[in-house]
C-alpha positions as CSV (number, residue, x, y, z in Angstrom):
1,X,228.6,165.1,-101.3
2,X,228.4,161.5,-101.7
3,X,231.8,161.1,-99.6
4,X,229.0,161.2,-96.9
5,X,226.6,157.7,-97.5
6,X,227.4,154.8,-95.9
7,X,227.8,151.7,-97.4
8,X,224.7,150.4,-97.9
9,X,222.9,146.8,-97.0
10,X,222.6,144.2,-99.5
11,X,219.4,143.5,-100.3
12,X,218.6,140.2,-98.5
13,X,216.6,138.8,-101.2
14,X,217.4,140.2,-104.4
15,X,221.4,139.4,-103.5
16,X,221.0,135.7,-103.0
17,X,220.2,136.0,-106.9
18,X,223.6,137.8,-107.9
19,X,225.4,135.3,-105.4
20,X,223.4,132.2,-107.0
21,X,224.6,133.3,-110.6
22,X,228.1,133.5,-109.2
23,X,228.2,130.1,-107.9
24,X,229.8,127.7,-110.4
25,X,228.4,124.6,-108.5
26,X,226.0,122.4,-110.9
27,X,223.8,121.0,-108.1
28,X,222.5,124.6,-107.5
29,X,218.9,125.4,-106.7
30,X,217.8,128.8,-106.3
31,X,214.5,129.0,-104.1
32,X,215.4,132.5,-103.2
33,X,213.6,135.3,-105.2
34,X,210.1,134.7,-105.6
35,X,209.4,133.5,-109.6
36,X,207.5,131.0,-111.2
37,X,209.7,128.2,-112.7
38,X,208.4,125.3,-115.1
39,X,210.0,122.0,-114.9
40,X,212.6,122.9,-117.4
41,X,213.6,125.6,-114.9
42,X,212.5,128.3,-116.6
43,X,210.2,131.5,-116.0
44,X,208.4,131.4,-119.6
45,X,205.9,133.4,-121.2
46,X,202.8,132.5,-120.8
47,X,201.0,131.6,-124.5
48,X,198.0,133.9,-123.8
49,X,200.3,136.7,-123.3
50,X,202.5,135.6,-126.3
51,X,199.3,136.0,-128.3
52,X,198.4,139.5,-126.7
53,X,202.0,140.7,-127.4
54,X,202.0,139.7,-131.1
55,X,198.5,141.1,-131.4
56,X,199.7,144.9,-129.9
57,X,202.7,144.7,-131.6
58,X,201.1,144.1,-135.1
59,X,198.4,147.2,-134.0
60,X,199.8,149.4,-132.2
61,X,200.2,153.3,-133.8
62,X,201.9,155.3,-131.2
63,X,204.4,155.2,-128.1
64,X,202.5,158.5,-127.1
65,X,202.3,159.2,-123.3
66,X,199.4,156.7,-121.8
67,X,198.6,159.5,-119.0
68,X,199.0,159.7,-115.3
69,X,196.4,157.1,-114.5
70,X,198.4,154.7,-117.4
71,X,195.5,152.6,-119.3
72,X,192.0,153.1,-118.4
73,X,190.9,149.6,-119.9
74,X,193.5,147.7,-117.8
75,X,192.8,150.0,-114.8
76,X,188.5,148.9,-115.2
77,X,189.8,145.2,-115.9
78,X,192.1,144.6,-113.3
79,X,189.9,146.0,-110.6
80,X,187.2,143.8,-112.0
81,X,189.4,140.8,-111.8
82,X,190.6,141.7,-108.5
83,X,186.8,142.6,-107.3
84,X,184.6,140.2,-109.7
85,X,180.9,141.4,-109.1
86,X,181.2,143.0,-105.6
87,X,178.9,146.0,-105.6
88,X,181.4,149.4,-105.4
89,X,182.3,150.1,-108.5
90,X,179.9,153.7,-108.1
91,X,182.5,154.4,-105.2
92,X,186.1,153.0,-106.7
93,X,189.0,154.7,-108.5
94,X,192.1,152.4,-109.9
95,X,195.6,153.8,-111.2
96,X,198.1,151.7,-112.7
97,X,201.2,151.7,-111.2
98,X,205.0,150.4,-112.0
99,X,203.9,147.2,-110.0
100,X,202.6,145.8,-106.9
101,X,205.6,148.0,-105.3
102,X,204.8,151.4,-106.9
103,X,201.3,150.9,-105.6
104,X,202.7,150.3,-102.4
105,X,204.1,153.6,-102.2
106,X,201.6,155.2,-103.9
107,X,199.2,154.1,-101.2
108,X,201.4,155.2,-98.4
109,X,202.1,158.7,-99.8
110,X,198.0,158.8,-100.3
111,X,198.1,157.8,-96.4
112,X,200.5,160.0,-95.3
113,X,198.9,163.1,-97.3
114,X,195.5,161.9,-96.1
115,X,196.4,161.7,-92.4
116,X,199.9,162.0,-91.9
117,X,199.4,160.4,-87.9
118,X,198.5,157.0,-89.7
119,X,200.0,154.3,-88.6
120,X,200.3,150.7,-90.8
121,X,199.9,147.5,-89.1
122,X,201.9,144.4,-90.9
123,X,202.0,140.9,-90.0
124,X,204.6,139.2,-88.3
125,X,205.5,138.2,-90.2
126,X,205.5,139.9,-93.3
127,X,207.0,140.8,-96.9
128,X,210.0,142.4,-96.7
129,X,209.3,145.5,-98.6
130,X,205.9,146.3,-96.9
131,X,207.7,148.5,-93.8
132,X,210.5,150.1,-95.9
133,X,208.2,151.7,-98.3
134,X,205.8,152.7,-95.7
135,X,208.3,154.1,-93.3
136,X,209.6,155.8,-96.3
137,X,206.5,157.4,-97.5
138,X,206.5,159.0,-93.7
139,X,204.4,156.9,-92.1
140,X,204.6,154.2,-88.8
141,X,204.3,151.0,-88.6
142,X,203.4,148.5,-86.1
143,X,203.2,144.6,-86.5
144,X,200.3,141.8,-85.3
145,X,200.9,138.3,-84.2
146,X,199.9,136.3,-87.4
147,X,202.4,133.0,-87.9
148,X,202.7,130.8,-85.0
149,X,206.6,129.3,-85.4
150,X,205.0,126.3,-83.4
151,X,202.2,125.1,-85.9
152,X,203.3,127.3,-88.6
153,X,200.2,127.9,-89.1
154,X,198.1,131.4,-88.5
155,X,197.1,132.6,-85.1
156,X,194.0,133.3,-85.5
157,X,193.2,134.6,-81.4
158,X,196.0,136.4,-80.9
159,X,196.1,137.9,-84.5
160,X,192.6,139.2,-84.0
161,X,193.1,140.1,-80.3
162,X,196.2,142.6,-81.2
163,X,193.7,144.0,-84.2
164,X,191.2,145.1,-81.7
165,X,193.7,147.5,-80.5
166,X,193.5,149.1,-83.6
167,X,191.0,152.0,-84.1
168,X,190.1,154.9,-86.7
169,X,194.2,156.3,-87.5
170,X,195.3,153.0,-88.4
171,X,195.7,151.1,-91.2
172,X,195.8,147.2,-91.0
173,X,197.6,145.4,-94.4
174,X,196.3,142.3,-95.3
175,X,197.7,139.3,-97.5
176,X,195.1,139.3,-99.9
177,X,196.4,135.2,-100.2
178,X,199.6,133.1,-100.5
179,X,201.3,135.3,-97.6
180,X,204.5,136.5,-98.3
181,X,206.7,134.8,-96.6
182,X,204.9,132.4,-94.8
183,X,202.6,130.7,-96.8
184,X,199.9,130.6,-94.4
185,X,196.7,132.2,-95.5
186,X,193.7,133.1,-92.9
187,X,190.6,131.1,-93.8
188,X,187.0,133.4,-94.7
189,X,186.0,132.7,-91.0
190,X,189.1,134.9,-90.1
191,X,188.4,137.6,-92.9
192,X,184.7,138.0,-91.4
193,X,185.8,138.4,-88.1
194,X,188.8,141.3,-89.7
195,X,185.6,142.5,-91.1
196,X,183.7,142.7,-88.4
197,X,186.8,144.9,-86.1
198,X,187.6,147.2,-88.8
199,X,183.7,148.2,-88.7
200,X,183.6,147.8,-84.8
201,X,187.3,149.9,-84.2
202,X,187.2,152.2,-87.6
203,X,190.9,150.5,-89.1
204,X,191.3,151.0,-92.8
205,X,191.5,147.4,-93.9
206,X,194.7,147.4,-96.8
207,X,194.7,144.3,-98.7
208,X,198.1,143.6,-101.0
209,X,197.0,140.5,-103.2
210,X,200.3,139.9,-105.4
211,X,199.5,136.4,-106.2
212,X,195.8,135.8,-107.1
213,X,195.3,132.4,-108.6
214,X,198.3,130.8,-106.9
215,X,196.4,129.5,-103.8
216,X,192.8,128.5,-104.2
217,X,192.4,129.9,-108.1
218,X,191.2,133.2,-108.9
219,X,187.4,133.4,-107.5
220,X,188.3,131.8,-104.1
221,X,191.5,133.8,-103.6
222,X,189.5,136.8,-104.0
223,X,186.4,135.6,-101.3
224,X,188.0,137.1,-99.0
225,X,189.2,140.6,-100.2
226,X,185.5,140.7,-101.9
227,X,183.8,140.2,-98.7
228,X,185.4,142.8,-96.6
229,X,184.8,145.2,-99.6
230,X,180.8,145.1,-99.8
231,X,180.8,145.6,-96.0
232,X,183.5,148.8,-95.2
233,X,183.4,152.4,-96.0
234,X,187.1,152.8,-97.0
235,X,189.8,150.5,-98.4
236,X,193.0,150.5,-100.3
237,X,193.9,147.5,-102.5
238,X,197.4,146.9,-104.3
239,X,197.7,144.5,-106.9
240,X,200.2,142.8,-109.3
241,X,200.4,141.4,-112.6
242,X,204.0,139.8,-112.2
243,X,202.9,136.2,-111.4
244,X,199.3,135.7,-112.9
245,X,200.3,137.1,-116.3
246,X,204.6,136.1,-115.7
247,X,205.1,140.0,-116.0
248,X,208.1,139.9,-113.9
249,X,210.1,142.9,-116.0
250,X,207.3,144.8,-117.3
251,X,206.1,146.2,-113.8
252,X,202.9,146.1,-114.1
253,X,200.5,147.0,-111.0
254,X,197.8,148.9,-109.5
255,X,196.3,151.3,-106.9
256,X,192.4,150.2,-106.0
257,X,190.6,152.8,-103.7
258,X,187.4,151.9,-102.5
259,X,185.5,155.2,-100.4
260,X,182.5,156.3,-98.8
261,X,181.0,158.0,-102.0
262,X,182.1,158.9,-105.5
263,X,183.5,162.3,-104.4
264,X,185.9,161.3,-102.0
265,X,186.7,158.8,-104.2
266,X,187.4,161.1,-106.8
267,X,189.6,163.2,-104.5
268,X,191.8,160.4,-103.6
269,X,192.2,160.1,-107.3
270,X,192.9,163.7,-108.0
271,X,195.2,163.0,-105.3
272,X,197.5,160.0,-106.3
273,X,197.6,161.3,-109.9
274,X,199.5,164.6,-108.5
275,X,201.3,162.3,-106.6
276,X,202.3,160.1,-109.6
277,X,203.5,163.1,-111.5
278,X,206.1,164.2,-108.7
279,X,207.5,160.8,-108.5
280,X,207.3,158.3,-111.6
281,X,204.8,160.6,-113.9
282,X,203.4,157.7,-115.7
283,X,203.8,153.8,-115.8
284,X,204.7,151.7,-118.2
285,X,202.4,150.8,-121.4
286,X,203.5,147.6,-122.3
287,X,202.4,145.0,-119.7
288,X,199.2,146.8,-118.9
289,X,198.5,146.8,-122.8
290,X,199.0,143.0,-122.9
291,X,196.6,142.4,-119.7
292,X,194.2,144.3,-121.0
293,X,194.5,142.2,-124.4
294,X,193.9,138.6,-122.9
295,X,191.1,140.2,-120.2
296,X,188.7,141.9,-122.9
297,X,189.3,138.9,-125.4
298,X,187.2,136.0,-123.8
299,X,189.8,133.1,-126.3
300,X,192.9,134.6,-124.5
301,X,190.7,135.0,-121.0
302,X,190.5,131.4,-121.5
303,X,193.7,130.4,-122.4
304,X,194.9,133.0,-119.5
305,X,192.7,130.8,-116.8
306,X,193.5,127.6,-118.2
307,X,197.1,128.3,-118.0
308,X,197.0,129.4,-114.5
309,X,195.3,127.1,-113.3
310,X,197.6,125.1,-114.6
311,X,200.5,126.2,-112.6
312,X,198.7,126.6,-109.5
313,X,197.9,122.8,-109.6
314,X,201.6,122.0,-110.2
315,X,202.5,124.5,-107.2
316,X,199.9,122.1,-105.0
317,X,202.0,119.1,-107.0
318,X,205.8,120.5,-105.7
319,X,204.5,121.0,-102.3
320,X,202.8,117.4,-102.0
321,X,206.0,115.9,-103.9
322,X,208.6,117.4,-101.6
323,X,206.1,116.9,-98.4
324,X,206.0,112.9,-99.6
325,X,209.7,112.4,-100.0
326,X,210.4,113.6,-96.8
327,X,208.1,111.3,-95.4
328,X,208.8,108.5,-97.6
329,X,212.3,108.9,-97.9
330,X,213.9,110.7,-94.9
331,X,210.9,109.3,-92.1
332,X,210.1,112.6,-91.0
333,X,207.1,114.1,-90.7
334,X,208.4,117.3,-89.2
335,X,207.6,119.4,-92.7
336,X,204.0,117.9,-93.1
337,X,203.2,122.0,-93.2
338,X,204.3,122.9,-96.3
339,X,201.3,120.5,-97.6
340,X,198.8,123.2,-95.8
341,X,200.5,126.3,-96.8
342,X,199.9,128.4,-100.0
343,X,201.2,129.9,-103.1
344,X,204.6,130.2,-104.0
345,X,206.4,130.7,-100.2
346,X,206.8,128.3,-97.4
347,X,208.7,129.0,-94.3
348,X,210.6,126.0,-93.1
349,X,211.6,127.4,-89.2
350,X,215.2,127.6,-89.9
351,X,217.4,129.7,-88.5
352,X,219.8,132.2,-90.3
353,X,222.5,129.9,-89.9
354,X,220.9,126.9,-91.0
355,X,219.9,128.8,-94.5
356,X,223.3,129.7,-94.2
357,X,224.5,126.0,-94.2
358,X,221.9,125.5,-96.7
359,X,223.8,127.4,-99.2
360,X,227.1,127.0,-98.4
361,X,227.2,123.2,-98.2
362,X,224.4,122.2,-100.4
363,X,224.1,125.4,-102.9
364,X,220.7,125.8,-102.0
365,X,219.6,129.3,-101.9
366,X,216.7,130.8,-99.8
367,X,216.4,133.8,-97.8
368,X,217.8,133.9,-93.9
369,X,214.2,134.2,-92.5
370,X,213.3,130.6,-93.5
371,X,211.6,131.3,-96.8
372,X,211.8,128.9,-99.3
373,X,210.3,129.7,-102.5
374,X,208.3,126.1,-103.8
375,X,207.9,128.1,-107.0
376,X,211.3,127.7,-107.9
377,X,211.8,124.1,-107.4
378,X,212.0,121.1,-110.2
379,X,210.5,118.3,-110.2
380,X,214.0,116.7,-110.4
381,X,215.1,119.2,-107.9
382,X,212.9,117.3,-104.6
383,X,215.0,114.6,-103.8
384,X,217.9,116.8,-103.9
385,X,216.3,119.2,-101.8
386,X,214.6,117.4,-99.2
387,X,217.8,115.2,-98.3
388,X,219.4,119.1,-97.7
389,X,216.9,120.1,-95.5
390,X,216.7,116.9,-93.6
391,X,220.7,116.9,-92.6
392,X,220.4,120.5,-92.1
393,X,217.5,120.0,-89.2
């Protein structure tokens, strides 16, 4: 039987890692896979989940089954995080999920079961998993202009001129903010005007926010997502606890329907929990016990925020520090927008070959598209970094 598989692709991303850890050369700088690094180069533990985990460990009576929907107080608290005070909870149903990625495909098999001709519109860019889990949950996929390589910035006209090709069997996926890979987020403007052709056409809006907090904070990274939710009938939402809370290994996610009424809504639910229990069954307790520790306890709420907003701020830092020694020290202005962008990605409009020289001369490792990941930098790594991207130009 298995005489007959192919030798299968390395995974373009999650490979760099392997090949970083094999590289024995101490100038290394690894801006490939998408983690949040201090300064000391390292992806800690945030202290209000250090608090939360000593506090569950120290209560805690059972390792029991948590159910097919996993914990009911993280599922009501993270689609309050993700949705604030936006009027739908009568109409909503959240599942946790084994992360942002199990949602993924728990949202496509919903699709496919739902209305198995639906087909997903991604940006074009966009994250590298979004078309291999849909297109293996059955379903099609089609991309819209989003990044112009020019400005590398969004385009806005043609962005919203492919959408209003899309009508009622399509689904259109969103970057909830801090697009992955790109870095470039549509402003409100752009989200009203998404709005506006997913009422006009009858698209399904999708929004996948994996990194609220990173950009503009929690509330404003949200503005958008919260927007198009008060105005549509339908609308699926994935979303991931691996940066805001540093739950990288603990795979902690969610599935947010939003519906016409509470009945369909509760069918969808019905729904996705028969669908968890032929695939995963249940997720797993731990990181949703320890989110739902810091959101219900308003001292770790605030430790949470305060934390976060820390390391958004030092985000905005690395890409101002970087931006500033390449203008300073190199005299080139040609990066000036990595300053605009947001979150942890930027794109730098390099070729394969020239990510390839990246790594091979220099040791720096980012992925073959162009995305760099600012998250991973050190402060100590800039100068380093910037005089590598300058010779390879």
């Amino acid at each position: 039987m298995l005489s007959h598989l192919s030798t299968p692709a390395l995974d373009p991303i999650l490979s760099l890692s392997v090949a970083f850890r094999q590289d024995p050369r101490p100038e290394k700088v690894d801006l490939g896979i998408g983690v949040y690094k201090n300064s000391q180069g390292e992806t800690p533990i945030m202290q209000a989940v250090q608090q939360a985990q000593k506090w569950v460990v120290e209560t805690q009576t059972t390792k029991s089954y948590v159910g097919l929907a996993g914990c009911e107080e993280f599922n009501q608290s993270i689609a309050k995080l993700v949705l604030g005070e936006t009027p739908v909870f009568d109409r909503l149903t959240a599942i946790q999920t084994p992360g942002a990625s199990g949602a993924l495909r728990m949202l496509g098999d919903l699709m496919r079961v739902a209305q198995p001709e639906t087909t997903v519109w991604l940006t074009n860019p966009s994250y590298i998993n979004h078309k291999p889990v849909m297109e293996a949950a059955g379903l099609k996929v089609k991309y819209y202009a989003y990044f112009s390589s020019q400005s590398k910035m969004v385009d806005v006209e043609r962005m919203l001129d492919d959408l209003s090709q899309a009508g009622p069997k399509d689904v259109v996926l969103l970057h909830g903010c801090c697009h992955n890979p790109t870095g470039a987020d549509i402003d409100f403007s752009a989200w009203q005007a998404i709005t506006e052709l997913a009422l006009k056409q009858g698209f399904t809006p999708f929004v996948d926010i994996a990194y609220q907090g990173f950009g503009g904070g929690l509330e404003e990274d949200a503005k958008g997502l919260r927007h198009m939710a008060a105005q549509v009938e339908e609308m699926l939402i994935t979303t991931s606890c691996s940066k805001n809370f540093g739950l990288y290994r603990e795979r902690t996610g969610a599935a947010i329907v939003l519906g016409k009424n509470a009945q369909e809504v509760a069918n969808a639910r019905g729904k996705m929990l028969t669908l968890a229990r032929s695939t995963y069954t249940m997720p797993p307790a731990h990181g949703a016990a320890l989110v739902k520790t810091v959101l219900q306890s308003e001292a770790l709420t605030s430790i949470w925020k305060q934390e976060l907003n820390e390391m958004q701020h030092r985000l905005l830092s690395l890409r101002q520090t970087l931006c500033n020694e390449l203008r300073n020290q190199h005299n080139t202005a040609q990066f000036d927008f990595i300053e605009n962008h947001k979150g942890m990605f930027t794109v730098l409009g390099f070729s394969a070959e020239q990510m390839h020289h990246l790594r091979e001369e220099f040791a720096i490792y980012g992925v073959a598209d162009g995305r760099i990941n600012i998250a991973g930098l050190t402060e100590k790594d800039i100068p380093y970094v910037a005089e590598a991207i300058v010779k390879v130009s």
